[in-house]
C-alpha positions as CSV (number, residue, x, y, z in Angstrom):
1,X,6.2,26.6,42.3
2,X,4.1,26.5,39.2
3,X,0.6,25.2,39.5
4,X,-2.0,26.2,37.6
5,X,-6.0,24.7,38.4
6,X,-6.7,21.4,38.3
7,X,-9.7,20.6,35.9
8,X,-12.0,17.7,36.4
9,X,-11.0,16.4,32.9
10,X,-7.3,15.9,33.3
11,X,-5.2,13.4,35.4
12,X,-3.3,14.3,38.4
13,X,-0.2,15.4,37.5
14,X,2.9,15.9,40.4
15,X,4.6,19.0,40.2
16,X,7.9,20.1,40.7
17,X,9.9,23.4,40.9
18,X,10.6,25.1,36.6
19,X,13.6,24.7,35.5
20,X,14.6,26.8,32.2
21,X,16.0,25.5,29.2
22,X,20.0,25.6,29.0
23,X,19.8,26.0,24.8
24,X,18.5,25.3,21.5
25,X,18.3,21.3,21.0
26,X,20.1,20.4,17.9
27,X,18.1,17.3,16.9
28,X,14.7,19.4,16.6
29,X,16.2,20.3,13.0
30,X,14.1,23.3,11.5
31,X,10.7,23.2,13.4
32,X,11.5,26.6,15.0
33,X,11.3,25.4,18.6
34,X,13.4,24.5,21.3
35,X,13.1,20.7,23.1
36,X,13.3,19.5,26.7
37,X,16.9,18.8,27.7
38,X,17.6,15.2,28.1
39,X,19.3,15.5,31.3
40,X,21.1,17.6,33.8
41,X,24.8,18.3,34.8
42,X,25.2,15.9,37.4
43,X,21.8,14.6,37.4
44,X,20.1,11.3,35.9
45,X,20.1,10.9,32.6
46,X,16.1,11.8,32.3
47,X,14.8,14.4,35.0
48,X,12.2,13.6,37.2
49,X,8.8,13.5,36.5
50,X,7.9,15.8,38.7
51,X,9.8,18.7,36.5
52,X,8.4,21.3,34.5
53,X,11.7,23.0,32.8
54,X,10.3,26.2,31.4
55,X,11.0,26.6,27.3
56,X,12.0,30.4,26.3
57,X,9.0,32.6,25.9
58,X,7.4,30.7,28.6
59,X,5.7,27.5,27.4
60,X,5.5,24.8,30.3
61,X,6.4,21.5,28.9
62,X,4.2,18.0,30.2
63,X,6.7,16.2,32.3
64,X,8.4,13.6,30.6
65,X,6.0,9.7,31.7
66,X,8.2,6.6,32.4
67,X,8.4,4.1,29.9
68,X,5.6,1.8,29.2
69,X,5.7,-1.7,27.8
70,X,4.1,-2.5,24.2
71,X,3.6,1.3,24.1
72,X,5.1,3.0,21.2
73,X,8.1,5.5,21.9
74,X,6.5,9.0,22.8
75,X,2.7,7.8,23.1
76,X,3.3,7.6,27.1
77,X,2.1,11.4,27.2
78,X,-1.5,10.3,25.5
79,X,-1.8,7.8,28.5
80,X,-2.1,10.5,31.3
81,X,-4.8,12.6,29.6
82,X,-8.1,12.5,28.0
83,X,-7.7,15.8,26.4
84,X,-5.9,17.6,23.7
85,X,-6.1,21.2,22.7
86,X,-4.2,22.1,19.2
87,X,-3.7,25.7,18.6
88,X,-2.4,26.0,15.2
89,X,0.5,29.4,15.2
90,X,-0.4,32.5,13.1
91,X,2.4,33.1,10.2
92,X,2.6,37.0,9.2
93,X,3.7,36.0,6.1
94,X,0.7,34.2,5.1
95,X,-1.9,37.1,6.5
96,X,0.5,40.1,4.5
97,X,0.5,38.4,1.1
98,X,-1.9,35.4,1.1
99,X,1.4,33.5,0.2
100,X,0.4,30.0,1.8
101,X,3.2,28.9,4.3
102,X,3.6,25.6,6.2
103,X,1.1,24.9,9.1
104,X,2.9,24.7,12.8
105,X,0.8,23.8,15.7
106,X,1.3,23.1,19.6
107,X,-0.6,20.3,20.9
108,X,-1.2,21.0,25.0
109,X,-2.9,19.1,27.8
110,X,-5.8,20.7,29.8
111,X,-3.1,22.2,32.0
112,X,-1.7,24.0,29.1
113,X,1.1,22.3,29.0
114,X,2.9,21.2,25.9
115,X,2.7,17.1,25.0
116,X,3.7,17.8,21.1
117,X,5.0,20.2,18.2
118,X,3.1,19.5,14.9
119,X,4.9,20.9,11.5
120,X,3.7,20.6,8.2
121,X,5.9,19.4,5.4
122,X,5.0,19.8,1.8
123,X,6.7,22.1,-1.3
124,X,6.1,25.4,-1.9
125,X,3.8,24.5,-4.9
126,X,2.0,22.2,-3.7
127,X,0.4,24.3,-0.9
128,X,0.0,27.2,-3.2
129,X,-1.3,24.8,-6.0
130,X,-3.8,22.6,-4.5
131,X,-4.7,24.8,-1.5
132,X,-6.5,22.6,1.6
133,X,-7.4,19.5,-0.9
134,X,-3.4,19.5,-1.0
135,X,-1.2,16.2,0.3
136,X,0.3,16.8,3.4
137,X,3.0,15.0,5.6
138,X,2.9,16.5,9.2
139,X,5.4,15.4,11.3
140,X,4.5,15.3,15.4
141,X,7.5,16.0,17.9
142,X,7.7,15.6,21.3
143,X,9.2,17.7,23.9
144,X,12.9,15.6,23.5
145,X,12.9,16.6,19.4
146,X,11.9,12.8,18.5
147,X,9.4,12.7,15.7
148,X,7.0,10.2,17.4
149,X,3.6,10.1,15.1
150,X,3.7,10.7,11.4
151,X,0.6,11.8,9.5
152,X,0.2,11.2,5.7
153,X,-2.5,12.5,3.3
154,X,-2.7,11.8,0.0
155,X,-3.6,14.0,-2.8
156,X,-7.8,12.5,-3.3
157,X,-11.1,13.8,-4.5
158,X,-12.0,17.1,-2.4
159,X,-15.9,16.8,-3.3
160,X,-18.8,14.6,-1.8
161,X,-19.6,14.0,-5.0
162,X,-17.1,12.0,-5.9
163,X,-17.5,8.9,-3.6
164,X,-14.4,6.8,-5.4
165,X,-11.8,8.4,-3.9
166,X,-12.5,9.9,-0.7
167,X,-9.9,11.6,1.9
168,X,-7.7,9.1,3.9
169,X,-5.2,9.5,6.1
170,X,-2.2,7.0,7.3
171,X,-0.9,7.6,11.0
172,X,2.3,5.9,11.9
173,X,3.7,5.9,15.3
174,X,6.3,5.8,15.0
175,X,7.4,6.6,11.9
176,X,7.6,4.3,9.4
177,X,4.6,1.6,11.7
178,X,1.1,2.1,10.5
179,X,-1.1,2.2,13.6
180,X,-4.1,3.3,12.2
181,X,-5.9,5.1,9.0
182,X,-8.8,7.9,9.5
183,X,-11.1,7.1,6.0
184,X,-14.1,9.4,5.0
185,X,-17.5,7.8,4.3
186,X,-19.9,9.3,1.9
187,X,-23.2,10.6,2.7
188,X,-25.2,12.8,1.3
189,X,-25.6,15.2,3.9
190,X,-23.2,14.9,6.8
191,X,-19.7,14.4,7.1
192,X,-18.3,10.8,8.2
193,X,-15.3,9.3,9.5
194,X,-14.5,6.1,9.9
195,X,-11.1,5.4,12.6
196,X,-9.6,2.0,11.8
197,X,-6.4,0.1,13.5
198,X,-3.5,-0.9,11.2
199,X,-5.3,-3.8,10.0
200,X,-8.2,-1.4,8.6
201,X,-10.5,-3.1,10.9
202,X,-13.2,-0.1,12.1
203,X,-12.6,0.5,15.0
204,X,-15.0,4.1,15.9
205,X,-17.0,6.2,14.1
206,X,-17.1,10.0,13.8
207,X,-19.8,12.6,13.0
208,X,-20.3,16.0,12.1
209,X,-22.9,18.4,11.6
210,X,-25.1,18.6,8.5
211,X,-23.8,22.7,8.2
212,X,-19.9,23.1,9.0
213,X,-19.7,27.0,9.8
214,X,-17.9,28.1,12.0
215,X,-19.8,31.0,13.4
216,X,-19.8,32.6,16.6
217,X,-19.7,29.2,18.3
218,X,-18.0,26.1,18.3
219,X,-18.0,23.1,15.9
220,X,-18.7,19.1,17.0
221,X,-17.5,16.4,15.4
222,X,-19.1,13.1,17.5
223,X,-16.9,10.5,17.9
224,X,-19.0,7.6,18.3
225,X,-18.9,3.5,18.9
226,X,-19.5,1.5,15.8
227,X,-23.0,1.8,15.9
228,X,-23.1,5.2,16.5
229,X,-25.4,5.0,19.9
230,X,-22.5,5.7,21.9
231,X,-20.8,9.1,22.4
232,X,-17.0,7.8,23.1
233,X,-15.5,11.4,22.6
234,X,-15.4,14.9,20.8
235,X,-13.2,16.7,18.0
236,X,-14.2,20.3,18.4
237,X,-13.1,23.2,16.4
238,X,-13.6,25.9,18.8
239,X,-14.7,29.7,17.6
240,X,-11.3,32.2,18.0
241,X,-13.9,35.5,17.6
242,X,-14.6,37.5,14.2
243,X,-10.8,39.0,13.0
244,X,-8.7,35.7,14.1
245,X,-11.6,33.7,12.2
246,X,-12.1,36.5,8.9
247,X,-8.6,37.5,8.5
248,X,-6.5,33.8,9.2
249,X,-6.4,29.9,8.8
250,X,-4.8,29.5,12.8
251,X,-7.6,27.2,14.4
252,X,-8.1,26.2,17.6
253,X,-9.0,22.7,18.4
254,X,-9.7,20.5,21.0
255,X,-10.0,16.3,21.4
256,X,-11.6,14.7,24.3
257,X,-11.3,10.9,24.5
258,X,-11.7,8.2,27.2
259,X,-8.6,7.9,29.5
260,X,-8.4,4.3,28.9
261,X,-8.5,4.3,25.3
262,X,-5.5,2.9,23.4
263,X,-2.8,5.0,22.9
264,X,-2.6,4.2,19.2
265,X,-6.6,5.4,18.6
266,X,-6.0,8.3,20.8
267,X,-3.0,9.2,18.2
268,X,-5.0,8.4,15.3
269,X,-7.9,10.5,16.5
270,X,-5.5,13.3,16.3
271,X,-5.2,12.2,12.7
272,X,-8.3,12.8,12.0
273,X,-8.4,16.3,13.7
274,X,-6.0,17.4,11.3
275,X,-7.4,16.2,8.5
276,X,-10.9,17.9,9.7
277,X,-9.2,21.0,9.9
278,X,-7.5,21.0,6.1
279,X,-11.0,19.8,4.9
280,X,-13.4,22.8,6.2
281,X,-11.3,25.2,8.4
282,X,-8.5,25.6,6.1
283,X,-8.4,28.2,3.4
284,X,-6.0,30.0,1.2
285,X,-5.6,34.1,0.2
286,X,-8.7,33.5,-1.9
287,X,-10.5,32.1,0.6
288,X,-12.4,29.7,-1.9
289,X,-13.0,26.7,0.7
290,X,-14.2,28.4,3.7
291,X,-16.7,26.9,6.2
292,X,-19.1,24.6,4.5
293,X,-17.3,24.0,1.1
294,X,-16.3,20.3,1.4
């Protein structure tokens, strides 16, 4: 039996005996991972809840929620847990010739256990061209291969000096069904987030600090209610120690929300996540937008 500690944060979560992974899934296309199987030879057609089948190289997957009505396809994970930690991978390529490759990410519960596989997917010139201001489509898979939340950035103005045509970001879950944009606000000083439903009505409010630098500790963005005198959660860009930080773009994150907030907010919270990171923890060979350069 695999059990790991249960922290205070994270739901209860039945456990069952591992089970490894028969073979590659087809339907995951090119995201260089493997997904849970569907099913088992003479078993039901999903496995039980209480499995934990055990991916190749040893990732524990989140066992697979029942269905939930008016909830979209592959949200049910973001219903049992009020935290999400994104660890983006390290590409060799990228570190041995500053040749800018596309992002991958897992995206685990407090039990380290895998909810989502997160891929970036933009040309070759693009990311080499326009760096971290570039547009992005990432593309957010869950453990059966189904692309289940879609994020979209379009290419806009990189600087806070430019208040016209500020960053935005579209999430659709699933793809192709807006459930919610992620829109920076101007200020002078401090970066600003506003997290709206698919109607762009506001709907929260996020926060950083005045300096974003990364630097021997962690980074917090608040996320707050509307009128900002309510803490309602946390985006964190946590410190990975001096030669992950100097010599690579792989971040660490982590998202706390409340347990009973909507499904689609919680998804568009990882939105914004993202597009914090490609705004002030992303950089390129040259390095040119490192912390504090937004």
């Amino acid at each position: 039996m695999m059990q790991g500690p249960q922290p205070a944060t994270a739901p209860g979560v039945p456990f069952g005996s591992p089970q490894h992974v028969p073979g590659p899934y087809q339907g995951a296309g090119n995201y260089g991972f493997q997904a849970q199987p569907m099913g088992f030879p003479g078993g039901p057609a999903f496995p039980p809840v209480q499995n934990q089948p055990v991916m190749q190289g040893g990732t524990i997957w989140m066992p697979i929620p029942p269905s939930i009505p008016n909830c979209p396809p592959g949200l049910e994970y973001l219903t049992q847990i009020d935290q999400i930690l994104i660890h983006q991978q390290i590409e060799l390529l990228e570190i041995l010739t500053g040749f800018e490759t596309q992002n991958k990410y897992e995206l685990k519960n407090a039990l380290g256990q895998r909810v989502y596989f997160a891929a970036e997917d933009t040309d070759c010139l693009t990311r080499n061209c326009c760096g971290p201001s570039r547009p992005f489509t990432i593309r957010i898979i869950d453990n059966m291969g189904r692309e289940v939340i879609t994020l979209q950035r379009p290419l806009r103005c990189s600087s806070c000096c430019c208040p016209c045509c500020l960053q935005e970001v579209e999430v659709q879950a699933p793809p192709g069904t807006r459930v919610g944009y992620v829109v920076q606000n101007w200020h002078a000083c401090l970066p600003k987030f506003t997290i709206q439903d698919e109607k762009g009505t506001d709907i929260l409010k996020i926060t950083g600090p005045c300096v974003v630098c990364s630097c021997c500790e962690d980074v917090n963005f608040e996320v707050k209610s509307l009128d900002e005198t309510c803490t309602v959660g946390r985006i964190s860009k946590h410190w990975t120690g001096f030669v992950k930080e100097a010599f690579t773009d792989a971040d660490n994150f982590g998202i706390t929300f409340p347990m009973d907030l909507d499904v689609k907010m919680k998804a568009v919270m990882i939105g914004a996540c993202f597009l914090i990171d490609f705004m002030f923890f992303e950089h390129g060979a040259d390095k040119n937008q490192r912390s504090g350069v937004w």
